[in-house]
N, C-alpha and C positions, 0 to 999 in steps of 0.2 A: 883476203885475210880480214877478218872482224876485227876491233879492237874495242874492248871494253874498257874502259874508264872507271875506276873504283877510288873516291875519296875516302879515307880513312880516320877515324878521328883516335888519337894520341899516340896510337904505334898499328904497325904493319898488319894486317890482318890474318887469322890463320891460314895455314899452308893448305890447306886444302882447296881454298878460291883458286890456288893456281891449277890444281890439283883440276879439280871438276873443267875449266876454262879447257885447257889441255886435251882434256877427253872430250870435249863440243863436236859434234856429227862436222861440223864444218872447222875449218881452219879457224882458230880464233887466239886473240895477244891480248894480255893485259897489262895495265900500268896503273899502281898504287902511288896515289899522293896523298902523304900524311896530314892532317888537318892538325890547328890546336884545337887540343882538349884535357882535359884532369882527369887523372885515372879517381873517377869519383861520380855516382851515381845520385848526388846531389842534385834538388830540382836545378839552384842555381848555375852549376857544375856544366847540366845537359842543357840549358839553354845558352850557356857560354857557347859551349861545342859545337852546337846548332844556328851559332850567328849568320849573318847573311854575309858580313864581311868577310867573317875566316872561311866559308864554304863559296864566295866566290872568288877569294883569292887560289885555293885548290885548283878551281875550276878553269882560271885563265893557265894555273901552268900544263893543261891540258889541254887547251888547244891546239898548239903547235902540231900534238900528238897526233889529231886531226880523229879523235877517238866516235864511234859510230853509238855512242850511248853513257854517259855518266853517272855512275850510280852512290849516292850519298849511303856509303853502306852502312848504317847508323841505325839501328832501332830507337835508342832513349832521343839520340838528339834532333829526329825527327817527327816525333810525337808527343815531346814535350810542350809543344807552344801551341797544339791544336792543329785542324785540319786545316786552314787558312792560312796559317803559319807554317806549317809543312809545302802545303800550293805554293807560297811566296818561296820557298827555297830551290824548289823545282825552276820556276818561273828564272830565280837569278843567274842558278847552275849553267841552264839553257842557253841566257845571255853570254854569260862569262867566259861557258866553253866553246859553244858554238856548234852542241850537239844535245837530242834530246834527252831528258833526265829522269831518272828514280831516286826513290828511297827505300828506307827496307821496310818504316811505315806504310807508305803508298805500295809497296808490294805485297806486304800483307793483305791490304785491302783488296788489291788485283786478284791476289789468290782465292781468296775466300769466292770473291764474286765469281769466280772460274770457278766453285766447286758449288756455288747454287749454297752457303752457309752462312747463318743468320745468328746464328748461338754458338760461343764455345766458351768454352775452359782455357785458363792461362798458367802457366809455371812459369813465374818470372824471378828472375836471378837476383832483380832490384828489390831495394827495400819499399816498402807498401808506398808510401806517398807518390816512388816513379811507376809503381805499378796499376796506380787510382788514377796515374797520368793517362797509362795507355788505354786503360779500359773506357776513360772518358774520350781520348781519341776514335776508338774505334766505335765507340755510340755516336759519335758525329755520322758516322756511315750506317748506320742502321743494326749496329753489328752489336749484339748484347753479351757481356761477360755474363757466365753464370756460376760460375767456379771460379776461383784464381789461391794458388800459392805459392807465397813469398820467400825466396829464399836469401833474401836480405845480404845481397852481394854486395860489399861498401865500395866497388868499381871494375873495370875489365879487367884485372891483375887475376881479383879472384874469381872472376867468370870463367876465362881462360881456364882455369884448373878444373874447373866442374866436370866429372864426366858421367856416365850412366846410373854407375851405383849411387852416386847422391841422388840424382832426379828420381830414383824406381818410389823413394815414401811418396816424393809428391805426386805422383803418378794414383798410387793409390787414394791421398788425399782428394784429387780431381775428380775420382771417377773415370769410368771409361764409355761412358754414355756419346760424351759430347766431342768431337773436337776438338784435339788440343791444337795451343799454341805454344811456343818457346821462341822467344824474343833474346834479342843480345848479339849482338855479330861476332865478339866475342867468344863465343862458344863456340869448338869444334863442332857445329849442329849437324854437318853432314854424316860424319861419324856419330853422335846420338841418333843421327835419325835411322843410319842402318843397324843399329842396336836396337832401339827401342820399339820400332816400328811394329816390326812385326810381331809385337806382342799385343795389338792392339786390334781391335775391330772398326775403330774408326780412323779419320786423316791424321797427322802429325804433321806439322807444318811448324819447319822452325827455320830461321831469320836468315844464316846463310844460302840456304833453299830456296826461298822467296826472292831474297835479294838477286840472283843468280839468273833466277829460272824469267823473273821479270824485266831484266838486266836483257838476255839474252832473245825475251819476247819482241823488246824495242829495237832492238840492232837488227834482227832477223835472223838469226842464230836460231836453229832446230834446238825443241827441249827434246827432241828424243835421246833420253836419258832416263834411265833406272833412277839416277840421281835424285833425279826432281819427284818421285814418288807418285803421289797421286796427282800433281799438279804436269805428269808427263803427256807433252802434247797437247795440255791444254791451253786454250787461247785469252790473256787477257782480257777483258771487257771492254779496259778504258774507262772506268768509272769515275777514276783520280785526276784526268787530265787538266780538265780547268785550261785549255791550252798551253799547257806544260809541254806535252810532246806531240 
């Protein structure tokens, strides 16, 4: 039996994390430890959420659990303080729990470099300032926004509710050339991404998906899964390690 480790920041994540863990080619168990955090997309707000002390106190109540991967399932609060600062959370996680770690930043990054992508498009639920956050994260890795819009979500309460028919403008807004991404864990992403997906000609890659699929790359958990989209059965890089995992 796997057992995934999922820190959560301000309340439980949606049901579909169990939902997809459940359906894993291989036996696998998860256990949600709630982090503090502000239901608030606030720079100061996601670097609160993102401290090393409250993500390694998660982290020690998950040891016990004896968990085979801990995943910071967090987009804003692990890309708010940059790539180094993201590394350092990884690095603490690792300490604290006693097993290797992600984020859903760092698995963005994982994903992209599994599909060979350099350029994309964003639809971010934050308002623009945590949006100028991520896209500045992901230029730390080579990885260029070329598009991005903002649908100025003032915290997870009202990401939570978002579901396909808001995102179809911004869809249009993006383009369909590039890439897209959707950030926020948040978001029932698994359910947009089997909605939206297949209206698309390019990848769709969004945060519960990544966080999951890279979650389950480090445990040894098969992504063979429909789930996982274009990111099924492919194989992490390892680009993010930094000696993290």
């Amino acid at each position: 039996m796997y057992r995934i480790g999922l820190l959560a920041p301000f309340r439980e994540l949606p049901g579909e994390f169990a939902d997809v863990i459940a359906e894993a080619p291989e036996p696998a168990a998860h256990w949600q430890v709630i982090t503090a955090a502000e239901d608030s997309h606030r720079l100061a707000a996601l670097q609160a959420a993102g401290d090393l002390g409250t993500l390694e106190a998660g982290a020690r109540r998950m040891r016990r659990w004896e968990p085979d991967v801990v995943s910071w399932a967090c987009t804003s609060g692990s890309f708010v303080g940059g790539r180094k600062w993201a590394q350092r959370q990884l690095r603490a996680i690792t300490a604290a729990s006693g097993a290797p770690a992600s984020s859903t930043s760092v698995a963005f990054v994982e994903a992209l470099g599994a599909l060979a992508i350099d350029e994309v498009a964003v639809i971010a639920p934050y308002p623009q300032s945590a949006a100028a956050a991520f896209a500045a994260f992901l230029a730390e890795w080579g990885i260029a926004v070329r598009a991005s819009v903002e649908l100025d979500a003032a915290g997870p309460t009202v990401s939570e509710r978002l579901d396909a028919r808001d995102l179809a403008p911004a869809l249009e807004r993006v383009g369909k050339e590039l890439p897209i991404l959707l950030p926020d864990t948040a978001l029932w992403g698994f359910g947009l991404h089997r909605e939206l997906a297949p209206r698309l000609a390019v990848p769709l890659l969004v945060a519960n998906q990544v966080t999951l699929w890279h979650a389950f790359e480090i445990a040894g958990v098969s992504t063979d899964s429909e789930r996982f989209g274009a990111l099924r059965l492919r194989a992490a890089p390892g680009i993010t390690g930094d000696g993290a995992y």
